[in-house]
TITORGU-728604 format. One record per residue (C-alpha): x, y, z; chain. Coordinates in steps of 0.05 Angstrom, whole numbers, plus 32768, in hexadecimal, padded with zeros to 4 digits. Each point is the difference from the previous one (the first is absolute). Layout:
BEGIN
> X,Y,Z,A
...
//
This chain:
BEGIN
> 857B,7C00,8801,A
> 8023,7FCA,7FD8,A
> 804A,801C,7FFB,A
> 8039,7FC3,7FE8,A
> 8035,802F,7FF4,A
> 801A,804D,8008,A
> 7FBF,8037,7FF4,A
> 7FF8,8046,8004,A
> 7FBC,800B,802D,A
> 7FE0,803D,7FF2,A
> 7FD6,8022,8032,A
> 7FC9,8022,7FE0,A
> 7FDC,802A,8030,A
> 8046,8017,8016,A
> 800C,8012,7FB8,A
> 7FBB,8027,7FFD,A
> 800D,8024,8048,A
> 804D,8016,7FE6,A
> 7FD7,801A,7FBB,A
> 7FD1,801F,8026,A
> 802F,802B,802E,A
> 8034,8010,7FD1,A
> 7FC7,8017,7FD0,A
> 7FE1,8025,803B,A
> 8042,8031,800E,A
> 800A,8004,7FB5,A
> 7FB7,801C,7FFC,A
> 8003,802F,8032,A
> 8043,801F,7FE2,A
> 7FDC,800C,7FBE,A
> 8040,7FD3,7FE0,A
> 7FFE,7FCF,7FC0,A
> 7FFB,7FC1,801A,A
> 802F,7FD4,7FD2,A
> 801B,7FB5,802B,A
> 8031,7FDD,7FF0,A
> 7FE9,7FBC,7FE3,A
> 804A,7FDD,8009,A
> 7FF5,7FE5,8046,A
> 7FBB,7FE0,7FE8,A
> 8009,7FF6,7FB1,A
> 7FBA,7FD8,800C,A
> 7FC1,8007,7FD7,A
> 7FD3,7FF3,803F,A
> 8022,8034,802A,A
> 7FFF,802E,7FC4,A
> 7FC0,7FFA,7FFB,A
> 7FF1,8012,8046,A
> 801E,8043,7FF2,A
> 7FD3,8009,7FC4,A
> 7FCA,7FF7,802C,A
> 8013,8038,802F,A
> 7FFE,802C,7FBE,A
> 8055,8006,7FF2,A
> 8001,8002,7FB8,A
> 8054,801D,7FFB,A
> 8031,7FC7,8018,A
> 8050,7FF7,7FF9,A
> 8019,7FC6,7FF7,A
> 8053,7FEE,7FF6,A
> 800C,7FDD,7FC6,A
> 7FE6,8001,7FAF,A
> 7FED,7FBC,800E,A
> 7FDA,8018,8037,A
> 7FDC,8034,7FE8,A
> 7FF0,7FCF,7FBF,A
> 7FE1,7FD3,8036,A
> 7FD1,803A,801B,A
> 7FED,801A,7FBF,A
> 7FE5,7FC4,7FEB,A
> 7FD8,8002,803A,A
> 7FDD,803F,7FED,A
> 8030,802A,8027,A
> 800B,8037,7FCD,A
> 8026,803F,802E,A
> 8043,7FE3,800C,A
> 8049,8014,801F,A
> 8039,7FDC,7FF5,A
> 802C,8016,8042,A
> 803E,7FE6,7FDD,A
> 8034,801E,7FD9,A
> 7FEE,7FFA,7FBC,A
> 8024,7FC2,7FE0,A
> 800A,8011,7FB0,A
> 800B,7FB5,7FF7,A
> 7FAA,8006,8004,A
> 7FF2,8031,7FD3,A
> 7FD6,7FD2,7FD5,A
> 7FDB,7FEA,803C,A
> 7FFC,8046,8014,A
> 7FDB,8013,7FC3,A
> 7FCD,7FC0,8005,A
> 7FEB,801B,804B,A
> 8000,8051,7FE4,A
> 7FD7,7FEB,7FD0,A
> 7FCB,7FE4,8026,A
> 8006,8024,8044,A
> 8012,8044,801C,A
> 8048,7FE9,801B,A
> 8036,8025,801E,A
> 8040,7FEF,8007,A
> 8047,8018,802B,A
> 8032,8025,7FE5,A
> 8046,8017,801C,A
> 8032,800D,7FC8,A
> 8005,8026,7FBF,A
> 801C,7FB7,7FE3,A
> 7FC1,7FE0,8010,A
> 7FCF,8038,7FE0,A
> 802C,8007,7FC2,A
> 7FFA,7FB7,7FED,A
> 7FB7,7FFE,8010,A
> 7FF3,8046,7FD2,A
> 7FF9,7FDB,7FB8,A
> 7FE8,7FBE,8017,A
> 7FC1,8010,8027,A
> 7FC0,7FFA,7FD9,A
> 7FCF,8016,8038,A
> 7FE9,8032,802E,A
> 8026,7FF6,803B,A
> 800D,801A,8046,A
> 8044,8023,801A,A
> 8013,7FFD,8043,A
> 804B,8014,8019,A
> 8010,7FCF,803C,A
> 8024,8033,8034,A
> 802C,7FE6,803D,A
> 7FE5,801D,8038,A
> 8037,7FDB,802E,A
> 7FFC,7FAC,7FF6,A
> 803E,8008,7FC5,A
> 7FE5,7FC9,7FE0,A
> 7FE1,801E,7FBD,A
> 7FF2,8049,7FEA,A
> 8018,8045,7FF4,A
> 8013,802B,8038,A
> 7FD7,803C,7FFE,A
> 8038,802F,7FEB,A
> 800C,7FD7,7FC3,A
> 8005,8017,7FBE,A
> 7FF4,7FCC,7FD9,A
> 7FB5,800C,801D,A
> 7FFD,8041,7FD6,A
> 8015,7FE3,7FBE,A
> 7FD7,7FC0,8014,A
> 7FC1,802E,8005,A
> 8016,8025,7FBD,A
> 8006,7FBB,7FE1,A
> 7FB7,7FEF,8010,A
> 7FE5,8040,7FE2,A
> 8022,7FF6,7FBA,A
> 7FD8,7FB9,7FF4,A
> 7FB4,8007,7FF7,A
> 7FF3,7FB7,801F,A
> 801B,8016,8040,A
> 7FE0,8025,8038,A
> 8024,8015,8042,A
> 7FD4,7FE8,803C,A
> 803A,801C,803A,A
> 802F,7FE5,802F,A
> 7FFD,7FBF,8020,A
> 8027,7FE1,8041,A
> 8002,7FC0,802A,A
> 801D,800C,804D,A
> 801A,7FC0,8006,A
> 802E,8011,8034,A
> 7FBC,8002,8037,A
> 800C,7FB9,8002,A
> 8042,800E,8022,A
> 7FEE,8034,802A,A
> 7FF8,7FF9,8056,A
> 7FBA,801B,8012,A
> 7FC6,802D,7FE1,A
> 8024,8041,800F,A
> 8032,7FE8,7FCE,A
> 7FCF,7FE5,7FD7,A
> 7FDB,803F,7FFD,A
> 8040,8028,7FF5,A
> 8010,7FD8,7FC2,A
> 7FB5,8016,7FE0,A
> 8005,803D,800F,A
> 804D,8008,7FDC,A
> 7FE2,7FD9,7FC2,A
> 7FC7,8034,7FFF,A
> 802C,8043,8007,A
> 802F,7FE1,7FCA,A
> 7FC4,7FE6,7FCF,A
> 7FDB,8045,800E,A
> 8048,8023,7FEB,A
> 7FFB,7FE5,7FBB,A
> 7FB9,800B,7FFA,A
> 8000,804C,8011,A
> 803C,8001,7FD7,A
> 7FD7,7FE9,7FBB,A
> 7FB7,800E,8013,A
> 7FFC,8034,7FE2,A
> 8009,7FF2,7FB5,A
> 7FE6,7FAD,8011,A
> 7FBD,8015,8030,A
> 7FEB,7FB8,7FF9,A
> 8038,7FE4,8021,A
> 8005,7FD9,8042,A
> 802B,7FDB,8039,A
> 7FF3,7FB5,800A,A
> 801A,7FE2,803F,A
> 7FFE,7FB4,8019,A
> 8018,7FD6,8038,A
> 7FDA,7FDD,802C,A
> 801F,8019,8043,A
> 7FF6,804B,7FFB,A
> 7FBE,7FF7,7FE1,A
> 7FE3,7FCE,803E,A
> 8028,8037,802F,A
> 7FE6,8041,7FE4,A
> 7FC1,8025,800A,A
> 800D,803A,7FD6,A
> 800E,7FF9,7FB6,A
> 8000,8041,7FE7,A
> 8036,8016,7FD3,A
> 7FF5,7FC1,7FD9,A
> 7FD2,7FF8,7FC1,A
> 8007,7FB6,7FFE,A
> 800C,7FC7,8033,A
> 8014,7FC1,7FEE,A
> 800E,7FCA,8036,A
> 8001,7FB4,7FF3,A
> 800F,7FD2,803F,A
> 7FCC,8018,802E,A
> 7FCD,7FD6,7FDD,A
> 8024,7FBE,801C,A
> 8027,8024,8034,A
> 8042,7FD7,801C,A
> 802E,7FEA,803C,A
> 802C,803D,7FE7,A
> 7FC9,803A,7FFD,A
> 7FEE,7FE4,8046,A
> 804D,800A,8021,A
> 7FFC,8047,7FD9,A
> 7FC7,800F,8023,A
> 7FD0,8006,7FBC,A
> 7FC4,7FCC,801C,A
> 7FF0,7FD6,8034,A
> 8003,7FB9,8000,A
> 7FBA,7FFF,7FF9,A
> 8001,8020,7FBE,A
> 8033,7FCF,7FE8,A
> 7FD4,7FDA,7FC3,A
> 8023,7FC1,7FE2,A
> 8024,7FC8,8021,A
> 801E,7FC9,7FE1,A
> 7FEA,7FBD,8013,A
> 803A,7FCA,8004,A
> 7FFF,7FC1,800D,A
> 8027,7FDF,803B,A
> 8030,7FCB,7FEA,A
> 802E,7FF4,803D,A
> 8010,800C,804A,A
> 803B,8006,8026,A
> 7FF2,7FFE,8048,A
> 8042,800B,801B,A
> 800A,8042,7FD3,A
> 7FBD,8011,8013,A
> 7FFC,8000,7FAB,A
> 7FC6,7FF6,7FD7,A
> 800C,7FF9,7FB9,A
> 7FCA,8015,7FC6,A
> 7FF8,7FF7,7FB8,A
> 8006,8051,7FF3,A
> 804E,8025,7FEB,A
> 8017,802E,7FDF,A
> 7FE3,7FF3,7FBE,A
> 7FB3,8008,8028,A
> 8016,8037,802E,A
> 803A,8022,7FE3,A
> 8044,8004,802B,A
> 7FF1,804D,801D,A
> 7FFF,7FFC,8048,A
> 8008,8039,803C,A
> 8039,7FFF,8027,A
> 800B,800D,804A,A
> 8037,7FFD,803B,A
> 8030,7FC3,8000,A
> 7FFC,7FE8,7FBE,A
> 7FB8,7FF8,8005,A
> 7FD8,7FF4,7FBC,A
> 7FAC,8004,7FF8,A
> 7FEA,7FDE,7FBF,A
> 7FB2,8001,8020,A
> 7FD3,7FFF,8028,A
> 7FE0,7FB5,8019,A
> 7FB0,7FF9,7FFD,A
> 7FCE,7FCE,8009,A
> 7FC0,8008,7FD7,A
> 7FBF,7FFE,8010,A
> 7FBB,7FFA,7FDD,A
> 8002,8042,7FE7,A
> 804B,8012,7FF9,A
> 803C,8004,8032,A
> 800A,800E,804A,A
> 8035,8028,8022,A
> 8044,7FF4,7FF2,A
> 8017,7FC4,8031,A
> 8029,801A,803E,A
> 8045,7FF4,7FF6,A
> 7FF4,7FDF,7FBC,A
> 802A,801E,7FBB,A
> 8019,7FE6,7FBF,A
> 8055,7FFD,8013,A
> 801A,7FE6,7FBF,A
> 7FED,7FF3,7FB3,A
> 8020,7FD5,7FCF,A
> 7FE4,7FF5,7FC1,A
> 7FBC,7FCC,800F,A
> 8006,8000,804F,A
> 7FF2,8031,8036,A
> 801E,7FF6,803F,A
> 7FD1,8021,8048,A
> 801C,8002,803A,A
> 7FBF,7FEA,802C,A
> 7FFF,8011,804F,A
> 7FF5,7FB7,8033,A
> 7FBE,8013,800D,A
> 7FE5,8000,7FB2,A
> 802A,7FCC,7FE4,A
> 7FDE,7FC5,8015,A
> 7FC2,801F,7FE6,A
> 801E,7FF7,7FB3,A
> 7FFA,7FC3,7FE0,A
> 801D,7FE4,7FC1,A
> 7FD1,8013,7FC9,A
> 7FDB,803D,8022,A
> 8001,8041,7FDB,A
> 802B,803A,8023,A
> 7FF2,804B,7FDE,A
> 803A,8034,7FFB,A
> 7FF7,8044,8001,A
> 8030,8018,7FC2,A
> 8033,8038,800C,A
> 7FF0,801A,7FBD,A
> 7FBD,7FF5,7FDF,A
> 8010,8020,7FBC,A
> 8032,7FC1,7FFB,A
> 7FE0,7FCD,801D,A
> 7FC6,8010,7FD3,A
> 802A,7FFA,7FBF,A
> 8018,7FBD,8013,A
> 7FC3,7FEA,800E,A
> 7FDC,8020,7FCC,A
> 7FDA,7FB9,7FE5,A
> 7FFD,7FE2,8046,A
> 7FC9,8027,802A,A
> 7FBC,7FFE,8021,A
> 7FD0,803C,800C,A
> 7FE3,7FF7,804D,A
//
């Protein structure tokens, strides 16, 4: 492949084969299938999922569901707190699609009441436990929220909605598993609570460790995980996939050598890779994973081999004796990201399919 500077490489059969399983537990709980196109926000991978028959998708952003719904993507959720500075935009996408968008105080509702135009779907975002966004389930701004919904005609309340972001922190799949299972007796609260004057209400859960982990979904109407399409350095360390299942790599170019640091230096920084890293004993810092690639994709991570510093353009990898001879000047290096959703993004117009 002919690669002159910093490119997301996207492995597609790994793409298809993290589909496939994913859709394969979601089946077999009976669950609405609804990914998270953020990680991706790419035509050709959305199109794989259209192939496998997914017709409901969330995206993050207006702009992002604007993107899909041109695309003939016409069930959307926006997993975001509503922003009223898009009302406008709001209506365009209602007006066309069947959207649904996040909402988590009375503020938020009331300025929305007499300027949507559309049909449009209500979901309360509920902190289950990542105290990022959302009501805790004891609210009561929930109540007058739902009362709120009822008294416009455009509006129709689809349920509750959470993201357990706080998987991505946790040590093992017993904590992992822990943290579903919390989300789903707290979602499943508030359900019982209203089922029975809303019947036609449901729970929607996401994130990409506790969906990969779990087996059994049941207690929730509606999954909605996003990274496992790519997969990443992170969901690895948490234990989500194997390294295997890892699907994009970004291809940098080597610029520079240092033998006695035992440093090669690559076009690829923080503005390719992002600056997330993981962090270990003694000050120790992983910004990815080091790769050669083949005629098909990527080998195994080099022994010994990580990312140990980003500035802006360059990359710094520490490379063991008995590899670094083996780079040359002008040769392409991959790197495993640490977090795929953010890699993508910044290399959202810089990418090959493989």
């Amino acid at each position: 492949m002919e690669i002159k500077k910093p490119t997301l490489i996207i492995d597609m059969q790994k793409v298809n084969n993290n589909i496939d399983r994913m859709q394969k537990k979601i089946d077999a709980n009976i669950t609405i299938f609804r990914p998270h196109f953020k990680t991706h926000q790419l035509k050709e991978i959305g199109d794989v999922f259209k192939k496998k028959g997914i017709n409901r998708i969330t995206v993050s952003s207006v702009s992002m569901a604007n993107y899909f719904a041109n695309l003939g993507w016409n069930d959307i959720t926006i997993a975001f707190p509503i922003n009223i500075l898009e009302i406008e935009d709001i209506n365009i996408l209602a007006k066309k699609i069947n959207l649904n968008i996040l909402i988590e105080s009375v503020y938020s509702i009331s300025k929305l009441s007499n300027k949507i135009k559309y049909p449009i779907g209500i979901f309360i975002k509920v902190d289950t436990g990542y105290n990022r966004t959302g009501l805790q389930k004891d609210n009561p701004e929930i109540d007058s929220i739902i009362k709120l919904s009822l008294a416009n005609c455009k509006y129709s309340f689809k349920g509750f909605l959470a993201h357990a972001g706080h998987t991505y922190y946790a040590k093992g799949k017993s904590e992992i598993l822990n943290i579903a299972n919390k989300s789903n007796k707290i979602l499943n609260e508030l359900k019982q609570k209203y089922i029975d004057s809303y019947p036609d209400i449901i729970v929607s859960y996401g994130d990409t460790p506790s969906c990969s982990i779990a087996d059994n979904f049941e207690g929730f109407d509606e999954i909605r995980p996003g990274n496992f399409t790519y997969y990443d350095v992170m969901q690895y360390h948490i234990g989500s996939c194997s390294l295997n299942e890892i699907a994009v790599a970004v291809a940098c170019p080597v610029v520079a050598k240092h033998k006695q640091r035992n440093e090669i230096i690559i076009y690829g920084g923080a503005i390719h890779l992002s600056k997330e890293f993981i962090s270990a004993d003694n000050n120790f810092k992983l910004y990815g994973y080091v790769v050669k690639f083949t005629y098909n994709g990527w080998g195994e991570p080099i022994p010994g081999a990580y990312v140990s510093s980003l500035s802006q353009e360059h990359g710094i990898i520490k490379m063991p004796d008995n590899y670094f001879d083996d780079v040359n000047i002008g040769d392409i290096l991959g790197v495993l990201p640490i977090h795929s959703c953010l890699t993508a993004n910044l290399l959202i117009n810089d990418y090959k399919l493989v």
